[in-house]
N, C-alpha and C positions, 0 to 999 in steps of 0.2 A: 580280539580285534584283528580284523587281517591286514597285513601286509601290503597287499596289493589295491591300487597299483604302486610302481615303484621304476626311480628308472635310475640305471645303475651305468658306469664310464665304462666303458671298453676302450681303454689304452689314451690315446688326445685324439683322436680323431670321429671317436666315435659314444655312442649312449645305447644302453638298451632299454623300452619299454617294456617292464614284466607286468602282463597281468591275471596270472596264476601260475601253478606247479603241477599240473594235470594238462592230459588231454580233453579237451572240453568243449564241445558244439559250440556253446557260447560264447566263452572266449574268445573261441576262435573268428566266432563271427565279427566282435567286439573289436580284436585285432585289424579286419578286414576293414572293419569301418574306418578307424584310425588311419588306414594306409589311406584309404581313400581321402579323406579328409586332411592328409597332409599333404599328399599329390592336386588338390585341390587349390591347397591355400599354406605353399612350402615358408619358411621361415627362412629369412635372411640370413646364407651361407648352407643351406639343405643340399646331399648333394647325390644320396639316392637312400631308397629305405628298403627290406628284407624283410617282409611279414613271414611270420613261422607260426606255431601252432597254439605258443602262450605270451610271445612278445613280438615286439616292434625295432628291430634293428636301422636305428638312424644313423647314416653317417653323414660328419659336417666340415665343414672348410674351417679349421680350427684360425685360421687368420680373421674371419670374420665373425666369431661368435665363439664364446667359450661353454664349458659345460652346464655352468650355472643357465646359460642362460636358456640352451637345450632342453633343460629339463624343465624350465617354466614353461616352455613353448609346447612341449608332449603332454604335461599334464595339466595344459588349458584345453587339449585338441576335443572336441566332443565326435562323436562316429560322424562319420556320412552315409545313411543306407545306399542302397546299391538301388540304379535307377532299373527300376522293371523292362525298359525297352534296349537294355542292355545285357539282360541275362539271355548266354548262351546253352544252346541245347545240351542234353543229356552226350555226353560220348559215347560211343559204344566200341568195346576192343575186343576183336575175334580171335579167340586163347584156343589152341590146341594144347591139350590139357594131358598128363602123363606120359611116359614110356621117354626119350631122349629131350622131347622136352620138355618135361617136370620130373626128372628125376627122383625128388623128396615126395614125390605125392602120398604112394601107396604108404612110405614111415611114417608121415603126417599124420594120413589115416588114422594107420594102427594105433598110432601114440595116442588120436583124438579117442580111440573106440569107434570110429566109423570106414565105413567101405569108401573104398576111392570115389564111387559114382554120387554117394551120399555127401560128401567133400565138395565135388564141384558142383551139385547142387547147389548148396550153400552158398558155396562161394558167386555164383551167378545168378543166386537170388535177389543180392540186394544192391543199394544203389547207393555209390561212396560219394565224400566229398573232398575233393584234396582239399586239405589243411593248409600247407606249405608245398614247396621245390628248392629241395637245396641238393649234397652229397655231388650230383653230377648236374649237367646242363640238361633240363627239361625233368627230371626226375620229380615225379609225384606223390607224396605220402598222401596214403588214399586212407578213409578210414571213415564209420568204426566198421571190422569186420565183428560179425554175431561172439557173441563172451563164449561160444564153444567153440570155435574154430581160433582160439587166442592159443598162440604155441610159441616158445621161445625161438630166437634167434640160433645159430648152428654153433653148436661149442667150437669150430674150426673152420672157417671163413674158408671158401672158393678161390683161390688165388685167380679162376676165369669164371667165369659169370654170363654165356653168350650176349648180345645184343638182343629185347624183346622177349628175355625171360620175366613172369610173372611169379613175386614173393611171397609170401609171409611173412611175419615176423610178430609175435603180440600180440594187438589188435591192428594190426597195419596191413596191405598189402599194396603194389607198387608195379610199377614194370621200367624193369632197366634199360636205357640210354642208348648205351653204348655197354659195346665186351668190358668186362671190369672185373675188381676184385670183387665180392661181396658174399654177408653172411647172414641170409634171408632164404628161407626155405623155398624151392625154386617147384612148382607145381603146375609149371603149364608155360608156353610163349606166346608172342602175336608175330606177327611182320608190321605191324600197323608203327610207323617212323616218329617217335616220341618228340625229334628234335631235328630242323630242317634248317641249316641258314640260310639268308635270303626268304625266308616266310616272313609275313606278319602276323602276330608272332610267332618269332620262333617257335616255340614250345607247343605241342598239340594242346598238352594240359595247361592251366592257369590256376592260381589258388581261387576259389571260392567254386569252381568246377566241380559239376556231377558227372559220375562214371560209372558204367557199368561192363561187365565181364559176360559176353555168350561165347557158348562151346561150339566148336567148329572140328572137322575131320583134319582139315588141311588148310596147310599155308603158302599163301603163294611167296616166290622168291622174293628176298631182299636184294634191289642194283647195290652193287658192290661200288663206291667210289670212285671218281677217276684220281689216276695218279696223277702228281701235279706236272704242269706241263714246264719243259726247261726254259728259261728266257729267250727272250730274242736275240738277244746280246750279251751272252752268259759272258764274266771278264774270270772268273771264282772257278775253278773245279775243285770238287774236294776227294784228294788224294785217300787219305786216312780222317775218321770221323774221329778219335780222341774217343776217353770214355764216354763223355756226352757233353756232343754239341749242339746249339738250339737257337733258332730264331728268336731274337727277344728285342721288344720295345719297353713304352713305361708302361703297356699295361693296358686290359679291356677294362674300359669304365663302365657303369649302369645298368650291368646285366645279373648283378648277384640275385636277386628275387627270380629272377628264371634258373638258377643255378649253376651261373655263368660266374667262374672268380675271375681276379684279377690277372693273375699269372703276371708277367712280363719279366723285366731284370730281377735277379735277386738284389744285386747290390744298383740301384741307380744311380747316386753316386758315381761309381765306376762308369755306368756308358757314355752317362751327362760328359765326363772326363773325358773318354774316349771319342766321343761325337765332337765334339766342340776343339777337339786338336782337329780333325781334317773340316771343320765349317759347315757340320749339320745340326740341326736343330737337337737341342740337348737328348730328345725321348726319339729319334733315330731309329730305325731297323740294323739291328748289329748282332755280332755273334757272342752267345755265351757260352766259354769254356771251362768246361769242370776239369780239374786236378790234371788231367794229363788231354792239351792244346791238340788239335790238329794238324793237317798237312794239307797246304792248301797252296794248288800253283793258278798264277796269274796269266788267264787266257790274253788281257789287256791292258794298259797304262792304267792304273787307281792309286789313288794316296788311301794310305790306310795309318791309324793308330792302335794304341794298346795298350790299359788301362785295367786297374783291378790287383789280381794276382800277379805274384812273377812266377810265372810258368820258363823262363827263360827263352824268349822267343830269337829265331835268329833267321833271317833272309838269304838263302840260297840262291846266290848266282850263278850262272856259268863262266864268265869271263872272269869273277872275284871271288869266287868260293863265299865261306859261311860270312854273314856281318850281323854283329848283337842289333838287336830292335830296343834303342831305349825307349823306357817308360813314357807313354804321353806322348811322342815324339810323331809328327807326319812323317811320312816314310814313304817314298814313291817306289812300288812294286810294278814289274815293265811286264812284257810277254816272257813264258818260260821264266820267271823266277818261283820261287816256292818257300813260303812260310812256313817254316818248324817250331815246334814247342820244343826244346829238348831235355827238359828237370823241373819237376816243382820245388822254386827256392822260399815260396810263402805266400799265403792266402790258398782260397779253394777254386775262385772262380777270375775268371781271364776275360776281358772286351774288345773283340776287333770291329770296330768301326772303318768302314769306307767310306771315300769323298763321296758324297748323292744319298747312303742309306743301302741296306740293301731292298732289294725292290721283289717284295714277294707280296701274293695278294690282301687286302686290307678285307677282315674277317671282323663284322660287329665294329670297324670303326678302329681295329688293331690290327698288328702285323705281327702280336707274338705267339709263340708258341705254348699249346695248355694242353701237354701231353698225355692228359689225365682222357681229357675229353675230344680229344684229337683233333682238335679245331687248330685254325689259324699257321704262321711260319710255313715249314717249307711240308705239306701236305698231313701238318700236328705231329710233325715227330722227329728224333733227332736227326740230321744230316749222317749220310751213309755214305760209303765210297762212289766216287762216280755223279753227285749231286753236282749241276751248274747253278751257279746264282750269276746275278744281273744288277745292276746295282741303277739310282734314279740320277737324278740330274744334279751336278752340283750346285748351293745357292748362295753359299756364304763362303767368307774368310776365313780361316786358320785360327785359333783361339786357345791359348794357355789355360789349363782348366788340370791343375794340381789333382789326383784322387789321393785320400788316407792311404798309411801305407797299413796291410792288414797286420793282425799279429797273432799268437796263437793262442792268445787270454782275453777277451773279452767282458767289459765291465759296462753292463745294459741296463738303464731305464726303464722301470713298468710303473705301471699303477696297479693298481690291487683291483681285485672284480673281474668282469661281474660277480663270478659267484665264490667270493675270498670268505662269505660267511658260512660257506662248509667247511670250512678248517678251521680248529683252535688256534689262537695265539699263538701258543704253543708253535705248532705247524707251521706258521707264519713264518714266526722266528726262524725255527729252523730253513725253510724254504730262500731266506735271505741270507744267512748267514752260510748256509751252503758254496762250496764250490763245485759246480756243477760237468761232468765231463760230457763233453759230443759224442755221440753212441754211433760207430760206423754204419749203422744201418737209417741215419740220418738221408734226407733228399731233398730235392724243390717243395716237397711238401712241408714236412716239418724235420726241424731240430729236436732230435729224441735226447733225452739227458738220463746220466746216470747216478745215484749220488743216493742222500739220505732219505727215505719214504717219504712223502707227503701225503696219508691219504687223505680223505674227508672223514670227519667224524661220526657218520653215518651212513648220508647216500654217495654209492658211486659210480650212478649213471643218472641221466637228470633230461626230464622231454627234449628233444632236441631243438637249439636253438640259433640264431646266428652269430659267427664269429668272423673274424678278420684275419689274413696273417698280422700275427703279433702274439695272439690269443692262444695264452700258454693252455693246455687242456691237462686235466690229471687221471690218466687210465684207473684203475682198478688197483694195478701195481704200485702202483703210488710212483711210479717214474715219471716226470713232464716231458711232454710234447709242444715244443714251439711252432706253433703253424707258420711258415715260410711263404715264397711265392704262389706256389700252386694247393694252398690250401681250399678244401669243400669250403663254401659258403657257409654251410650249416654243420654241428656235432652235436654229440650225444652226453659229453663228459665235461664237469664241473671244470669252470675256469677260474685259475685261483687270482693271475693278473696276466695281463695284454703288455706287452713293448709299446715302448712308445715308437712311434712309424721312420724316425731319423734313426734310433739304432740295430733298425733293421739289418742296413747292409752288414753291421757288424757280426752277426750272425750266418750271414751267409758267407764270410769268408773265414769260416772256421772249419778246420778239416774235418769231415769223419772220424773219428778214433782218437784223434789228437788233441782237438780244441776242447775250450775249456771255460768256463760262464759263471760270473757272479750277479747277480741281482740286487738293484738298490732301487727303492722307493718314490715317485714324485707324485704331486697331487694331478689329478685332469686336469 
């Protein structure tokens, strides 16, 4: 008897619809239907969905509906076909195929038994359908590629990846975003711009999309960006950027199905804190600073707070020398003063909030920064020396807004799932009873941990489906990965349990190398 369908919690905020363990035309269709069918006719507290290739990623407003009641509501949903005067044309992406861009071609090749020319044949013979878009913003899993042209993934991933190179992988092929890491056999580019903001939509590709690949000599240039333009009334100069500082609000909402994440604060918490001492709205435009604060002098009169970490921050004057900046605290910064971090005393991450917000351009409805995808904040990337910010209009009062103070032990909330039934009991056990350390090579992505193995009892990689930050994933090595602020929409590796979304920030003020994570159990 099978299994599916089946729909399993992803942490309290969310459920996933599985309805298979394959990649599978039908399915996938079946999925497609679903989406449409809930976007049709959403359930009370719906609050966006994530079609992927074998399930349905629903997240919901846990204040107005719980999980039981999610799961009655996805598996009443019956498909919606897809209305015929609605289906868009075939795409077509003009690939310059080998030599600097497709490097992997000719070992492709060889590995397949076939000649390069024989390859992109193939490969431009047939007509794919994306499945999903997750990994990056507009990113396509295209598929099926011909069962002869199926070749693994690269034992050692691409730390660069250009912009508009064309993959393989399995029976996948794909064309990347944006420059990235990746480890997809790289066999040709386009210029053709996979992801444009300001389109409707965004994304060139969509899921249920047909595409096709023709070979071309040459490509014409890619416009390179403009850099973002300085305010009109910069008050902010940033002296020194800190290891990494970053534009961040609460976050872009309702883009994940384009493979658009959330990004924004790691700990919200902390900004809500920090906005609401100088009288902005809790989800604000503010700065997040990692481990070691900035240097930032005041072109103009701003009240600003500070909130999260202690970084030790302290206010340089000229006429009074250093003054400590307490916690929480409105603090009026004039012309010529300059804000120092000068020690990390505890926690990882630091919130300056200014009176008004800071005032950079609002990208999909957000102002933070998604470094991954280079969107949004101060031109998607960290603030550099020499950056002016500008800050908006003040609108509110002053407001007492305590943040947790962090610590170097954290004791986090998950639920088990979605996929806790690839691990034994056994496993389980262990996985909880663990104390778990912070792996320095932790990030806004995820919290990598180091400690007792957990692998899966058998599979350990699994079609790839949607995840949240919360969504512990378990490599191959049997070490977990917390996906944090800036996690892919979408993975590839069995999730044993998801955090629940309030002990998020707890996570995120845990050092690199230092912090340290126990895990205990609640129901959805």
């Amino acid at each position: 008897m099978s299994r599916f369908p089946r729909v399993r919690p992803v942490g309290d905020q969310a459920a996933t619809l599985e309805l298979g363990d394959a990649i599978d035309a039908e399915v996938n269709r079946r999925v497609q239907g679903l989406d449409r069918a809930l976007a049709a006719n959403p359930f009370p507290g719906f609050r966006e969905a994530v079609p992927t290739y074998r399930s349905l990623l629903v997240v919901y407003d846990r204040n107005r509906i719980d999980f039981g009641g999610v799961s009655e509501a996805l598996l009443r949903l019956e498909p919606l076909p897809e209305d015929p005067s609605c289906a868009r044309p075939v795409i077509v992406v003009p690939t310059c195929y080998g030599g600097d861009h497709g490097p992997d071609l000719d070992s492709v090749a060889a590995q397949l038994d076939l000649r390069p020319a024989e390859l992109i044949e193939r490969h431009t013979a047939g007509e794919y359908i994306a499945y999903m878009l997750g990994f990056l913003p507009g990113f396509a899993y295209l598929g099926l590629l011909p069962k002869e042209l199926e070749t693994p993934r690269r034992a050692s991933p691409r730390p660069r990846v250009p912009a508009g190179s064309i993959g393989i992988a399995a029976r996948q092929t794909g064309v990347y975003p944006t420059t990235c890491p990746g480890g997809w056999n790289l066999i040709g580019r386009t210029s053709v711009r996979l992801f444009t903001v300001g389109s409707d939509p965004p994304a060139l590709i969509l899921p249920g999309d047909r595409v096709r690949f023709t070979a071309v000599k040459k490509l014409p240039s890619l416009a390179t960006a403009p850099a973002p333009l300085p305010p009109a009334s910069a008050v902010i100069e940033v002296l020194e950027p800190g290891l990494l500082t970053t534009v961040q609000d609460v976050g872009r909402f309702g883009q994940r199905r384009l493979g658009v994440g959330w990004t924004g604060a790691a700990d919200a918490a902390a900004l809500a804190a920090a906005n609401q001492a100088v009288g902005n709205a809790a989800g604000a435009a503010a700065l997040e600073c990692t481990l070691t604060g900035p240097s930032l002098r005041f072109l103009g009169s701003v009240r600003f707070a500070i909130a999260g970490a202690d970084l030790n921050p302290v206010l340089e004057r000229p006429d009074l020398g250093l003054w400590p900046v307490p916690a929480g605290a409105s603090v009026l910064g004039r012309a010529g003063n300059v804000l120092r971090f000068t020690e990390r005393r505890s926690g990882c991450r630091a919130y300056v909030a200014f009176a008004g917000g800071l005032d950079v351009p609002l990208v999909m409805g957000s102002r933070a920064t998604d470094l991954a995808a280079g969107l949004g904040g101060f031109g998607g990337r960290g603030l550099a020396a020499g950056d002016l910010l500008g800050v908006g209009l003040r609108v509110g009062e002053p407001a007492v807004a305590p943040s947790a103070a962090a610590t170097s032990e954290a004791r986090v909330r998950v639920v088990l799932g979605p996929q806790d039934d690839f691990f034994s009991r056994a496993t389980i056990e262990r996985f909880l009873d663990a104390t778990w350390q912070v792996a320095p090579t932790s990030d806004r992505i995820g919290c990598r941990l180091t400690g007792p193995p957990v692998k899966p009892e058998a599979q350990t990689e699994i079609v790839s489906d949607g995840m949240l930050p919360g969504s512990i994933q378990v490599p191959p090595n049997g070490e977990p990965i917390v996906m944090l602020a800036d996690a892919p929409t979408t993975g590839g590796y069995p999730k044993i349990a998801t955090v629940v979304a309030a002990d998020l920030r707890k996570l995120a003020q845990l050092v690199p190398g230092a912090g340290a994570i126990r895990f205990e159990t609640i129901e959805p």
